[in-house]
C-alpha positions in Angstrom: -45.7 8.1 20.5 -42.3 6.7 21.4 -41.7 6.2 25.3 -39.2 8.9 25.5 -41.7 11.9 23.9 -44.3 10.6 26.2 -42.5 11.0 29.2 -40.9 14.8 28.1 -44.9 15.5 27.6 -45.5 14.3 31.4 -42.8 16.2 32.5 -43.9 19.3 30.5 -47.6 19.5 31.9 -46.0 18.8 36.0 -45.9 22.3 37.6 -42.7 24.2 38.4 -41.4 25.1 42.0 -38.3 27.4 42.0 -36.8 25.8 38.8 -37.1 22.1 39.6 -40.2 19.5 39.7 -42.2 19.2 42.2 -42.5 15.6 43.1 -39.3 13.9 41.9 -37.0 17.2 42.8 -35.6 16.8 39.4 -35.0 19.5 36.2 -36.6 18.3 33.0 -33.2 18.2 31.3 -31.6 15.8 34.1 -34.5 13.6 33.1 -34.5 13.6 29.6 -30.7 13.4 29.7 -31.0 10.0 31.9 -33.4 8.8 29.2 -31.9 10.1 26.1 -27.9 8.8 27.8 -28.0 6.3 30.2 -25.1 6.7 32.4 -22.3 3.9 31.2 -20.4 1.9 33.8 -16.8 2.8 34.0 -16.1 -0.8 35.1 -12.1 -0.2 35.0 -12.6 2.7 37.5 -14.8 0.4 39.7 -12.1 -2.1 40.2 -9.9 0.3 40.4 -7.8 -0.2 37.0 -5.6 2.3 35.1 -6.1 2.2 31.4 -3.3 3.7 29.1 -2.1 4.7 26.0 -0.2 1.4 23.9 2.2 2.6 22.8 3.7 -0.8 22.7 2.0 -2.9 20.3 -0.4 -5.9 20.1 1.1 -7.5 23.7 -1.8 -10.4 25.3 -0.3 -8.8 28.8 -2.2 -5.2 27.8 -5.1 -6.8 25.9 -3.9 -7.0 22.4 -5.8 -4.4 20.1 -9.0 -2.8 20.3 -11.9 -3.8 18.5 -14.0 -1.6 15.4 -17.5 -0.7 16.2 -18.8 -3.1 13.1 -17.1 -5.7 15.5 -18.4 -4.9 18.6 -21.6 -4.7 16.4 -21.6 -8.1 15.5 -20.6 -9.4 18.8 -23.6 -7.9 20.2 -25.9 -9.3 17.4 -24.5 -12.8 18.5 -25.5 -11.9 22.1 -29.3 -12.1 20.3 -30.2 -15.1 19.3 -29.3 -18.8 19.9 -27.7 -20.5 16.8 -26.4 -24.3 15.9 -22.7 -24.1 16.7 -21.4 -26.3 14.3 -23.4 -25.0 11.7 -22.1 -21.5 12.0 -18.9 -22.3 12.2 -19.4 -24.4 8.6 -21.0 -21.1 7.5 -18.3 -19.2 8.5 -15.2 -21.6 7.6 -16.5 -20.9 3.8 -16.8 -17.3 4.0 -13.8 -17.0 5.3 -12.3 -19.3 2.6 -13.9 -17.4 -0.3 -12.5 -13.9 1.3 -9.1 -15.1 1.6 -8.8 -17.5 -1.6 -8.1 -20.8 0.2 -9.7 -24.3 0.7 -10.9 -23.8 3.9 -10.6 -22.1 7.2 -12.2 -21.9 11.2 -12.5 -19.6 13.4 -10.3 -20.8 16.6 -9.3 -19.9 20.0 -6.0 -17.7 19.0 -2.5 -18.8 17.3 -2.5 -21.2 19.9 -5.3 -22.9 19.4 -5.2 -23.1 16.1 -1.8 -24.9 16.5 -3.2 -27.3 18.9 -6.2 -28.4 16.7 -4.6 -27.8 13.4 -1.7 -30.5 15.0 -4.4 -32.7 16.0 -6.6 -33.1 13.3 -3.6 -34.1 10.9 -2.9 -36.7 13.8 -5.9 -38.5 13.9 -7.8 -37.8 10.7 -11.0 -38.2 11.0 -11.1 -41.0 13.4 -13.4 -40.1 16.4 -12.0 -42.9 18.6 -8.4 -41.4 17.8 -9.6 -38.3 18.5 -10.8 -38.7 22.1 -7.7 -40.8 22.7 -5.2 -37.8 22.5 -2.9 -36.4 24.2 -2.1 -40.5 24.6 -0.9 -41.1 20.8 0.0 -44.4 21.0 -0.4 -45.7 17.6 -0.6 -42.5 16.0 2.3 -40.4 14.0 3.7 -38.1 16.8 6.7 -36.4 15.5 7.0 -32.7 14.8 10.5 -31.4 13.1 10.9 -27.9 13.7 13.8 -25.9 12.7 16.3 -25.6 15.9 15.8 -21.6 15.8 11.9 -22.1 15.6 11.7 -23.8 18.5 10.4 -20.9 21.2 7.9 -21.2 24.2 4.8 -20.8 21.4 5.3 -24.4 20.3 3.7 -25.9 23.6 0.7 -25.5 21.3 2.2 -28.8 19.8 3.2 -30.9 22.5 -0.1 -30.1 24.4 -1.2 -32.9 21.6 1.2 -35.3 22.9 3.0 -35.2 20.3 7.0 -34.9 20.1 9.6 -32.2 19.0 12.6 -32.9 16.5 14.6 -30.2 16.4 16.9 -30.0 12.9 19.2 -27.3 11.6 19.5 -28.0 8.0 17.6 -29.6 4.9 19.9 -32.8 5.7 19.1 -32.8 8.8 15.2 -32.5 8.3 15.2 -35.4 6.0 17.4 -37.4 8.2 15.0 -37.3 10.7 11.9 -38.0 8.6 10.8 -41.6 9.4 7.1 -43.2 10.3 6.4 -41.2 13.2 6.6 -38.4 11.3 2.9 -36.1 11.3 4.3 -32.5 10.5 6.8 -29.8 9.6 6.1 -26.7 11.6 7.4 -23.2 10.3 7.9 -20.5 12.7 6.8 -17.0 10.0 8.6 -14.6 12.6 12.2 -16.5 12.9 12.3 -16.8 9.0 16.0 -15.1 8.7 17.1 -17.7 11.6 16.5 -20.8 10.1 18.5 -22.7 7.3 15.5 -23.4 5.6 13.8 -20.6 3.4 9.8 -21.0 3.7 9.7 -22.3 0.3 12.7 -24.8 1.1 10.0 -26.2 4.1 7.3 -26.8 1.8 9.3 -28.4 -1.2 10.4 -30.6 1.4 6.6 -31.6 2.9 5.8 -32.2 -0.8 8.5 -34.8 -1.6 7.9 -36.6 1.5 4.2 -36.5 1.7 4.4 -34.6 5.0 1.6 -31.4 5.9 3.7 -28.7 6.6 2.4 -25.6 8.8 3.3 -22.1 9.2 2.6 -19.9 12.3 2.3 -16.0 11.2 0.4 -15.3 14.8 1.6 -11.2 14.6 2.1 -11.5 11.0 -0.5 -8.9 9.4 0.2 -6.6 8.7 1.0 -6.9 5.5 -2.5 -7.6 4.7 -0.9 -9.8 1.8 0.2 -12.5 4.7 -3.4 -13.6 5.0 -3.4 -15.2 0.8 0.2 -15.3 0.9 1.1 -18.7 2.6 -1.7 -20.8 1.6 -0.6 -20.1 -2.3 2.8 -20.7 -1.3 1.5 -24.5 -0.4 1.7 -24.8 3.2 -1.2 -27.1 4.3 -1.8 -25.1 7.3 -1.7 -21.7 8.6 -2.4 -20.0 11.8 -2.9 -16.0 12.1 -4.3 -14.4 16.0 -7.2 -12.6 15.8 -7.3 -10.0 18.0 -4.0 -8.6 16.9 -2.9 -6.4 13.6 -6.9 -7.8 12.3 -8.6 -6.2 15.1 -10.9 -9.1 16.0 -11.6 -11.1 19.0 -8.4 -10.8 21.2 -9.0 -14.5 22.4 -9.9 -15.6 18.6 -7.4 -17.0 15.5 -7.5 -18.0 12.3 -6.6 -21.5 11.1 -6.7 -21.5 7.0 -5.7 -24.2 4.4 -6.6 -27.8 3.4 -10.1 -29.0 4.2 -9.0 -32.1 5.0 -6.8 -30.8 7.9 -9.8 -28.3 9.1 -12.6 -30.6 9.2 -10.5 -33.1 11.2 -9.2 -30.2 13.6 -12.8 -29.2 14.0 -13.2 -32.7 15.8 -11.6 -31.9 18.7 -13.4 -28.7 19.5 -16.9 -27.6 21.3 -19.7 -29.0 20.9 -17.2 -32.0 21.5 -16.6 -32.8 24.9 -14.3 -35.8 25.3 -11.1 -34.0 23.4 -8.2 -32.0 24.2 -9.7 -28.8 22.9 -13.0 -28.9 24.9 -11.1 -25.7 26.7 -10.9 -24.0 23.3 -14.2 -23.1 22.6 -14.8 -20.4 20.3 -18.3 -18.9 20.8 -21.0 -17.5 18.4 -20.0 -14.0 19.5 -16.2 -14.5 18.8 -16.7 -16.0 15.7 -18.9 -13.6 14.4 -16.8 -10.9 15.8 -13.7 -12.6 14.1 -15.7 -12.8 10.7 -16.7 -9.1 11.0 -13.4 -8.1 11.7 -11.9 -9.8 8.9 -14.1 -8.3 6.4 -13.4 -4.7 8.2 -9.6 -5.1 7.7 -9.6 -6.5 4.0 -11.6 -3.4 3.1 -9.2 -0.4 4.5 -7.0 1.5 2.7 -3.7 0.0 4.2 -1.3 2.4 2.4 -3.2 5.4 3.7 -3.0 3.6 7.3 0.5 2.8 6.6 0.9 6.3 6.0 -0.7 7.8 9.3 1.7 5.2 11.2 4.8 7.1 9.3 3.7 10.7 10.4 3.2 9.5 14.0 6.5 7.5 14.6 7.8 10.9 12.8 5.8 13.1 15.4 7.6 11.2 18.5 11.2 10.5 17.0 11.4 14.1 16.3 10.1 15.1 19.8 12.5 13.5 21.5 15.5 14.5 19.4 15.3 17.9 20.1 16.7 16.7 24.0 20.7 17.2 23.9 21.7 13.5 23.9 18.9 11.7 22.0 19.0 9.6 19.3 16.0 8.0 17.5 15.9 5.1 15.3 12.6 4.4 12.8 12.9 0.9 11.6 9.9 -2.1 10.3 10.7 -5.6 12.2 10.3 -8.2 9.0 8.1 -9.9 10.1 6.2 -10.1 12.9 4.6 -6.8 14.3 5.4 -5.2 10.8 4.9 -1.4 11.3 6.5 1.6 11.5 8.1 1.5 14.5 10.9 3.8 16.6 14.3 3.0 19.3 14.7 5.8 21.8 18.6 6.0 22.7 20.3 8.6 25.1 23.9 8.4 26.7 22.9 8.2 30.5 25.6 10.8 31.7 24.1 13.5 29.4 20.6 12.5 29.8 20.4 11.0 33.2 17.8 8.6 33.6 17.8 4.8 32.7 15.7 3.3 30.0 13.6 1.2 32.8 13.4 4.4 35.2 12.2 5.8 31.3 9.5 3.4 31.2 8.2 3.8 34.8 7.7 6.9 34.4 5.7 7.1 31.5 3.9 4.1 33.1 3.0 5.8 36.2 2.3 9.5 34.8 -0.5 11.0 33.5 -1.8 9.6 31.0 -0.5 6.3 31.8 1.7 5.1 28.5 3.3 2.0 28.0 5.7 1.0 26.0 8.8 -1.6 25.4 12.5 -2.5 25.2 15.2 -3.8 27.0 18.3 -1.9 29.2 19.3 0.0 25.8 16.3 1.4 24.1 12.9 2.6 24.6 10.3 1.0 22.0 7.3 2.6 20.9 5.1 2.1 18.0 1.9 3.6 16.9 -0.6 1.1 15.2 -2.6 0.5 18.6 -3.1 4.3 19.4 -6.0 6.2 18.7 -5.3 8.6 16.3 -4.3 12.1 18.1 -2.7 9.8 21.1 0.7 10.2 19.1 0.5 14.0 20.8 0.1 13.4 24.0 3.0 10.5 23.6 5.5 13.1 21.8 4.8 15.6 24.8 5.2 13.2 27.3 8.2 11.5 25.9 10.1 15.0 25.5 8.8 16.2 29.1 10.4 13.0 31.2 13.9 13.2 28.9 13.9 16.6 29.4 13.3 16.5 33.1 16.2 13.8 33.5 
């Protein structure tokens, strides 16, 4: 007899006084309900934290995505039992490989991370000595070119190595600067229309001069096609975050490509102490998570999803277009944070608000809602809300233009 149906026949045989039970002053269906649900911990409420509606997009300032329940699922099986590191990253490096039809690939601690390592294992190879000497890379090639419009906060990642930036503008200039200090050419997937050099320019380029050349797609899925796309296209590395358009880990990456480049970057993370990537450890949970996440996302019908995005950017633009003054514009960024996505524009004499007051608002109402832009536009998009959340958005969003 299972604990629960023991304790409901206790509590059926226990005399009644006026409706409740004698010795504990409870009703049967309090208890069985305490049994049956334990009461969960509302731990933002504790500490006194507003959660919201994201309305915004896959930000690390308001905790990225949310995860599936077959990735919470996993995370928790991880919690169960102790496992060799090393060895379950291995495991998981090939399954990931054979999902995404490349060489090889690791779990790793974000974009970021996998920048840092990915950098690092092309640096020092295989050499455990080199390894534990970075970020001192005397000796070593320590040169990265990177086109002059690629060159954004991100590619710390890079120098945290101790390795160097060249900046270059054109294919002339990028072979210019080539000499025996050279380790890498480093793409940038979102600032693709800045740059001289097309993607497959970069990589023609790596191949004549021998050089590895790495992309960084971190908010480039969807398209789900991203994720087989570069690595065919012959980049030697590629980085993707985790706990963005896949829905995995939000401090977890994805660093695919040549085995050569990924066993060496593996060198310089946990178990590994003396390294610059001791701080990136990656544990079972996440990379089980990570793997579980991945599988999740190949599997789903992305034109249906794409679909459901449409009808709720729809929902919203056409909310707020019926306030005298509106405009709306649905658009798809290139590259990164590909989705449907929609620009809120009023003229502030007919409709008289500002775009920040805009954003306050909807930030500080009921539900909270948070979204993006600068002094012209309000941003929203979709692909982080839980379906039916698009309502309550489209009210809200018509009720404070309306109001102004």
């Amino acid at each position: 007899m299972s604990s629960r149906r023991k304790v409901l026949k206790t509590l059926s045989a226990l005399p009644f006084v006026g409706g409740i039970l004698g010795p504990g002053m409870l009703t049967a269906n309090t208890v069985e309900e305490a049994i049956v649900k334990p009461i969960a911990r509302d731990f933002f409420k504790e500490l006194g934290l507003r959660t919201f509606i994201n309305a915004a997009g896959t930000y690390t300032s308001m905790t990225g995505s949310l995860m599936r329940k077959e990735v919470t699922d996993a995370i928790n099986y991880g919690a169960t039992e102790y496992v060799n590191l090393d060895e379950l990253h291995d495991k998981v490096g090939d399954r990931i490989a054979q999902l995404l039809e490349c060489e090889y690939a690791t779990v790793s601690s974000g974009a970021f991370g996998a920048m840092t390592i990915g950098l690092a294992g092309v640096m020092c190879g295989m050499d455990t000595e080199k390894v534990a000497q970075l970020p001192d890379t005397t000796g070593l090639k320590d040169e990265v070119i990177v086109q002059e419009a690629h060159d954004i906060g991100y590619t710390h990642a890079l120098i945290n190595t101790g390795a160097k930036l060249v900046q270059v503008k054109s294919a002339k200039d990028l072979e210019r600067a080539i000499n025996k200090n050279t380790a890498m050419l480093w793409f940038l997937n979102a600032n693709t229309d800045l740059g001289e050099i097309d993607r497959e320019g970069f990589v023609a380029l790596g191949r004549k001069h021998g050089i590895p050349t790495f992309i960084d797609c971190a908010a480039d899925v969807p398209p789900v096609e991203n994720l087989f796309k570069f690595t065919k296209m012959g980049f030697d590395l590629v980085a993707f975050s985790g706990g963005k358009g896949i829905r995995g880990p939000q401090s977890a990456g994805l660093l695919l490509g040549k085995r050569k480049y990924i066993e060496a970057a593996r060198l310089h993370t946990p178990p590994r102490g003396t390294t610059i990537a001791r701080g990136m450890k990656v544990n079972k949970e996440e990379v089980l998570g990570m793997l579980a996440a991945l599988e999740v996302y190949l599997a789903k019908d992305h034109k249906k999803e794409w679909e459901l995005w449409e009808n709720q950017i729809k929902l919203i633009s056409d909310s707020a277009l019926t306030v005298k003054g509106v405009e709306t514009e649905i658009h798809v960024p290139p590259h990164a944070n590909h989705v449907p996505s929609l620009r809120i524009k009023w003229d502030e004499s007919v409709v008289k608000i500002t775009k920040d007051e805009m954003r306050k608002r909807l930030r500080d109402g009921h539900p909270s809602i948070e979204t993006v832009g600068g002094k012209e536009e309000v941003g929203i998009t979709t692909w982080m809300m839980e379906p039916g959340q698009e309502r309550t958005v489209a009210q809200r969003v018509k009720e404070v233009l309306s109001n102004a």
